[in-house]
C-alpha positions in Angstrom: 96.2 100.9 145.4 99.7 100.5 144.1 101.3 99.9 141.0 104.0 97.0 141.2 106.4 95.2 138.7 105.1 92.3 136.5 102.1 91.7 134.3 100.0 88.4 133.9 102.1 86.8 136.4 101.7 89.1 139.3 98.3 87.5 141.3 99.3 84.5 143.1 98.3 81.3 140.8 99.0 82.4 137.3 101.9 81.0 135.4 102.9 82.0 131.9 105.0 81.0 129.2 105.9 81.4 125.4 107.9 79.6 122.0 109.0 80.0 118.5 106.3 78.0 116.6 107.1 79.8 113.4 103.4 80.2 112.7 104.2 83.4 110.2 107.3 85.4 111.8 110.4 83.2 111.9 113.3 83.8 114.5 111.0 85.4 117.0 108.6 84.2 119.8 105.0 84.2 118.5 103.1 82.0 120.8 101.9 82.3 124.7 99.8 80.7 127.4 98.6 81.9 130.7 97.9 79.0 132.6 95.8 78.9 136.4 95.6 75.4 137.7 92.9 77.2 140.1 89.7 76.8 138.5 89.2 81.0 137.7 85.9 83.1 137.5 86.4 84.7 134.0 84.3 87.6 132.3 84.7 88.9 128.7 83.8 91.8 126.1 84.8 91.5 122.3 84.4 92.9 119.2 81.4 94.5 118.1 82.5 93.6 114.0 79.4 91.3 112.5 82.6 89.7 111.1 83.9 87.8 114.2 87.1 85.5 114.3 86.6 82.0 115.0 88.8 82.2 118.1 86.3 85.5 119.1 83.8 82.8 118.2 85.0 79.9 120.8 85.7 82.8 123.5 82.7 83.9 123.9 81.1 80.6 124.7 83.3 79.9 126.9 82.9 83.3 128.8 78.8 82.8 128.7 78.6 79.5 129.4 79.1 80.0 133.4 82.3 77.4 133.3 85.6 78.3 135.1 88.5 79.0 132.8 91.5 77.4 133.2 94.2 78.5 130.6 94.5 81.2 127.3 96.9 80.5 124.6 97.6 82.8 122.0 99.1 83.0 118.9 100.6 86.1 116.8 101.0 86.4 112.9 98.0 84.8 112.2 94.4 86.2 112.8 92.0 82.8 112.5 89.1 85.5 111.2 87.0 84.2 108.0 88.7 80.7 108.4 85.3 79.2 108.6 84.9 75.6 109.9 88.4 74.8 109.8 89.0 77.8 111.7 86.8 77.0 114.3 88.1 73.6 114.2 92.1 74.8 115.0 90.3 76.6 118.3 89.0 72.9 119.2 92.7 71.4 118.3 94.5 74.1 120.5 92.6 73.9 123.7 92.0 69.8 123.8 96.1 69.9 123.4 95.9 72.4 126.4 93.6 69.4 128.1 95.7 66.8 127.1 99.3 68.3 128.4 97.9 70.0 131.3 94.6 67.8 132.5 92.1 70.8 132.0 89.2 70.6 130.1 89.4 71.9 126.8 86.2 73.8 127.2 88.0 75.7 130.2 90.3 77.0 127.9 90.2 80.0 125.8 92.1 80.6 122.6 92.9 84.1 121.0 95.0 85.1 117.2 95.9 88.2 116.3 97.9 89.2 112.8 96.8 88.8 108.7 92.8 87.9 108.4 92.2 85.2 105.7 94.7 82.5 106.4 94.3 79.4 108.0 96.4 78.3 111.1 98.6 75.1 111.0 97.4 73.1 113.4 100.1 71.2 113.5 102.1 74.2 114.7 99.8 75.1 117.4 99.4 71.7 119.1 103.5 71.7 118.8 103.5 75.2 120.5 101.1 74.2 123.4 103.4 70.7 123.9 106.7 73.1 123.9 105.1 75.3 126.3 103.5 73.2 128.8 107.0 72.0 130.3 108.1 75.6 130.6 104.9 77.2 132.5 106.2 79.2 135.4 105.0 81.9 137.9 107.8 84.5 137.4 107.6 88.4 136.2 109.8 87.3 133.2 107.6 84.6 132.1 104.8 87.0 131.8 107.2 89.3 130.1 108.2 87.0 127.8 104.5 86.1 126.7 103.2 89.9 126.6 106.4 90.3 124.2 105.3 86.8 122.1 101.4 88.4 121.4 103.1 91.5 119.5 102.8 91.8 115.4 103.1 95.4 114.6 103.5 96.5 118.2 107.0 98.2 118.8 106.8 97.9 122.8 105.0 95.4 125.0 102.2 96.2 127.4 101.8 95.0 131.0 101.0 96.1 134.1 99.7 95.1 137.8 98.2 96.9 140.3 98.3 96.0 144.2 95.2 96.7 146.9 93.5 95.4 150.0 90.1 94.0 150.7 88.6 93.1 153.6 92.3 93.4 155.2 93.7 90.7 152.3 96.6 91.9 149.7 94.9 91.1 146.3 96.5 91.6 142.7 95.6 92.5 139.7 97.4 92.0 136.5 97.7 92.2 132.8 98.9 92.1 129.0 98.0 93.5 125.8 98.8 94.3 121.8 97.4 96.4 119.8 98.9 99.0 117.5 96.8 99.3 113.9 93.0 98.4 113.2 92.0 100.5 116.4 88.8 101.5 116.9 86.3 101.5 119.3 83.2 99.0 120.3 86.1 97.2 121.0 89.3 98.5 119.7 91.6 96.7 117.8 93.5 94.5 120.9 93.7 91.3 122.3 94.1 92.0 126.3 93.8 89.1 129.3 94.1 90.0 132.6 94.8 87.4 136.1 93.4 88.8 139.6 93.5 86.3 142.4 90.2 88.1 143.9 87.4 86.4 145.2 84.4 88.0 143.2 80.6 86.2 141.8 80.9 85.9 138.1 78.3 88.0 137.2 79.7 91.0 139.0 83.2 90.3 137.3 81.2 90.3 133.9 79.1 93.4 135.3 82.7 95.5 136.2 84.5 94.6 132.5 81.6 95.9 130.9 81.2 99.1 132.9 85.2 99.7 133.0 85.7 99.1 129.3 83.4 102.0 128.1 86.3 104.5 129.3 89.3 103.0 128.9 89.4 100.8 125.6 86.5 101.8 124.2 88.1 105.4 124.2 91.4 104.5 122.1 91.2 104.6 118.0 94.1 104.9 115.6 93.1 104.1 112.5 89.1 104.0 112.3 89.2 100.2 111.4 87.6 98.0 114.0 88.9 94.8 113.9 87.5 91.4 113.8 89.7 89.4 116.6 89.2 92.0 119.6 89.2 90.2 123.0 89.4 91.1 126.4 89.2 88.8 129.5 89.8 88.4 132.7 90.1 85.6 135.3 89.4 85.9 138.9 90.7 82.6 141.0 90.1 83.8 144.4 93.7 83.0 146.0 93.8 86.4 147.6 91.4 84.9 150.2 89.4 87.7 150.3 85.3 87.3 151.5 83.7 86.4 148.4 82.7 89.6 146.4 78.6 88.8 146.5 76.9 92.4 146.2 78.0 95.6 145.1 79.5 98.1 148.0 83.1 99.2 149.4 85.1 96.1 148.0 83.2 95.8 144.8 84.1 99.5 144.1 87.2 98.7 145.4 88.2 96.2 142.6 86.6 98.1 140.0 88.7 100.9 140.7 91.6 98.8 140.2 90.0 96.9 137.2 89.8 100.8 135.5 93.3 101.3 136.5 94.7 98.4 134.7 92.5 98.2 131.6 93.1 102.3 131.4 96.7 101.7 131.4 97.1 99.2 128.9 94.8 101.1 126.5 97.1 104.5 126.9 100.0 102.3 125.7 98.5 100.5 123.2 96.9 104.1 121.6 100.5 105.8 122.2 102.1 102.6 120.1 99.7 103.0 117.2 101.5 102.2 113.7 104.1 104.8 112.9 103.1 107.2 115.6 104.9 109.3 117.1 102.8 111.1 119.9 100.1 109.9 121.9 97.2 112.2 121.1 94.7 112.4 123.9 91.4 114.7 124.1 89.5 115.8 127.0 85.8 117.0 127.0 84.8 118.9 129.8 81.4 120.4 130.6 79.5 118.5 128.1 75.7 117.8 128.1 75.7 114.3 128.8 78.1 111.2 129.3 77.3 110.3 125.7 78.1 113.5 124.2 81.6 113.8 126.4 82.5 109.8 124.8 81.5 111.3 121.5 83.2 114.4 121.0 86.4 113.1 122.5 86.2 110.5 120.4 85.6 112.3 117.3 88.8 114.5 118.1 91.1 111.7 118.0 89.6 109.6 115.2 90.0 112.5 112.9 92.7 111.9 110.2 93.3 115.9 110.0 93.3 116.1 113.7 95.6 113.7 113.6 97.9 114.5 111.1 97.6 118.3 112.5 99.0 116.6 116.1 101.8 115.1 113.7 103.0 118.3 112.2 102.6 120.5 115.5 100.0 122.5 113.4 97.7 124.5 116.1 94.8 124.2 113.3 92.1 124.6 115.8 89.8 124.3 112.9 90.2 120.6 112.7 89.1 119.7 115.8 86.1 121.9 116.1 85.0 120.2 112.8 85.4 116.5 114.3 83.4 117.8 117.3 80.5 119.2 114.8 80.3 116.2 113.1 80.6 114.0 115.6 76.9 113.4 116.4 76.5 115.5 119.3 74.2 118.6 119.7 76.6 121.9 121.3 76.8 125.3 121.2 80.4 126.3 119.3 79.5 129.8 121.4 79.8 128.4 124.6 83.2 126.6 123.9 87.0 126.7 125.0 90.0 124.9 123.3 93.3 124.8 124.6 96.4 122.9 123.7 98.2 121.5 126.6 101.4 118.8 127.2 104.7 119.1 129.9 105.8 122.2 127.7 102.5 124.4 129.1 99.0 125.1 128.1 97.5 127.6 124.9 94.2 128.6 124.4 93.4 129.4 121.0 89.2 129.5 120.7 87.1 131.2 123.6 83.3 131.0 123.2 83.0 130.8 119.5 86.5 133.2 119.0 89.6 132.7 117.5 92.3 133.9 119.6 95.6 135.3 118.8 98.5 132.9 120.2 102.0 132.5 119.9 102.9 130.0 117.1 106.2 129.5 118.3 104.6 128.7 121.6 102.2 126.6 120.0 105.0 124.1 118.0 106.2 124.0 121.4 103.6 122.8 123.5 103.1 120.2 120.5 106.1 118.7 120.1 106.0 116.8 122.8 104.9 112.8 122.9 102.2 113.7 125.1 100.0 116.1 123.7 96.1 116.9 124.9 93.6 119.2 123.0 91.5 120.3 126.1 88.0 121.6 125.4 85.8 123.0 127.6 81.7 122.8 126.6 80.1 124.9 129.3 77.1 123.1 128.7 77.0 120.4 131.8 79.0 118.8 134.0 79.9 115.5 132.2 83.5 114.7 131.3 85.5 112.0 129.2 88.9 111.6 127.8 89.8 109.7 124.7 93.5 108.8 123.3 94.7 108.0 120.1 98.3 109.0 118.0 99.4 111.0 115.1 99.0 110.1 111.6 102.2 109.8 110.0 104.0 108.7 106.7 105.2 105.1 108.2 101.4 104.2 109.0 100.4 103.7 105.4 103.8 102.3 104.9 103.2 99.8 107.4 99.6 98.9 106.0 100.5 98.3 102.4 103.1 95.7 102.9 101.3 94.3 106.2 100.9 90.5 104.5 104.2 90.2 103.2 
């Protein structure tokens, strides 16, 4: 496996393409599609939020109902979520304009919004945008470029990536965009993410490797606590690669869920490293724990701290913190049996061993934790079970971001 240029454009069949509908931002791009005229497998995971947007809402039937997918258009600035009826109603608008510019049907096409909860969409808008941007579909890296930039609200960078392997002696592709930066959380995190392959693969096993890759890779990001109500991932498989048909788990199935982990691992480092006003991305590894769960839950619990975080932020080596996320995080541990260590590209400090403070340099310390990558590295000594979780800092421009986020 090799990483390549491009995004959602990458596999062979996916075209992509984005406008200015002036939905809420003005003077920027703020709508996308990602079109396959090859009827695609497609598999999904969503939010976990009782409150569910009405896009979230038309998704998922169309990811259960067994159907091919043929298209997803997205907007930004607007998140669709307790729009009731008339939300549900602009998903319907958007994807029969999709049907009706592109000769799909509408119930192949998926719909996703991401920005301020509460609002209605103009339809009006949308079936411009899918009009505009149905005479400018194309197949190059730029075009999915363009659209990964056009999903963005509070995002400062865009997020793609696509990944290269071979099965059963065919080149196959896998490829992807994403935004997230605020209401990050786990059981799904805060993030609208779609990604193309041009595999061969059943759907049920497509469906069976999202769900199995997403546990530790975005379901391992937080920045703010908030889990929010539009979270969607997909992905669409169209089989161009000509590859044998993926029927039964074994060497290729592993094959593509290796890349599938790749991909979707990727895109959630980058969307936890862009969290609102960070500065650092703020990863934690458990080591040694008990039990899968426990590794998920302490890692997690490190980087969803606010202390944690805001000790990551100030290059404070308060190894307190962190110890107190891990002993109320759920999970059952020994503090006697563990080992905490700062690391990043400046080196690595221990500063607990087995239930004792050490004495450390704090010079050292500031150090090692000034850089934009810092881990907090602790060692259980109870198992053999691992996980890593990311997040960011907490800084002053996060709440300054959140108080004015409507206007």
């Amino acid at each position: 496996m090799k990483q390549i240029n491009g995004g959602i454009t990458a596999a062979k069949g996916y075209k992509a393409t984005s406008c200015e509908a002036n939905i809420k931002y003005k003077d920027r791009t703020d709508m996308a599609m990602v079109f396959c005229e090859t009827p695609a497998e497609c598999a999904g995971v969503f939010t976990s939020n009782v409150v569910k947007a009405a896009c979230v809402q038309w998704d998922m039937q169309l990811s259960k109902s067994g159907e091919p997918m043929h298209a997803v258009v997205i907007n930004s600035g607007i998140a669709n979520a307790c729009t009731g009826k008339e939300g549900f109603d602009a998903c319907e608008a958007t994807a029969k304009a999709v049907e009706k510019e592109l000769g799909v049907p509408y119930k192949s096409v998926a719909v996703a919004s991401t920005g301020v909860i509460g609002m209605q969409l103009p339809v009006e808008k949308l079936t411009a945008g899918v009009e505009k941007m149905s005479k400018t579909l194309d197949d190059s890296i730029e075009a999915g470029t363009d659209a990964s930039k056009a999903i963005m609200t509070t995002d400062t960078v865009n997020k793609e990536v696509a990944v290269s392997f071979e099965i059963n002696g065919k080149e196959v592709v896998l490829g992807g965009m994403s935004k997230g930066s605020g209401m990050i959380h786990p059981n799904m995190c805060t993030m609208l993410a779609f990604l193309g392959s041009d595999v061969s693969i059943e759907k049920e096993l497509l469906q069976e490797a999202l769900s199995e890759v997403v546990k530790d890779t975005f379901n391992m990001i937080t920045v703010d606590g908030d889990t929010s109500t539009n979270d969607t991932l997909m992905v669409m498989a169209n089989g161009l690669a000509g590859n044998d048909k993926i029927t039964e788990k074994g060497e290729a199935y592993e094959t593509f869920k290796d890349a599938l982990f790749y991909v979707c691992r990727y895109l959630a480092r980058k969307m936890a490293s862009d969290g609102e006003g960070a500065t650092k991305l703020f990863e934690a590894q458990v080591v040694n724990a008990k039990s899968k769960e426990d590794a998920r839950t302490l890692s997690r619990a490190i980087v969803g701290s606010n202390l944690s975080k805001a000790a990551i932020y100030g290059c404070d080596a308060n190894f307190g913190r962190f110890l107190c996320a891990m002993g109320y995080s759920g999970a059952q541990f020994d503090q006697n049996n563990v080992e905490l260590f700062f690391v990043s590209k400046a080196g690595k400090l221990q500063v607990f061993d087995h239930g004792t403070p050490l004495d450390f340099d704090e010079e050292e310390a500031v150090k090692i934790m000034s850089e934009d990558e810092v881990t907090v590295y602790v060692d259980m000594h109870e198992g053999d079970e691992n996980a890593t979780a990311w997040g960011c800092d907490l800084t002053y421009d996060y709440v300054k971001i959140n108080a004015d986020y409507r206007s």
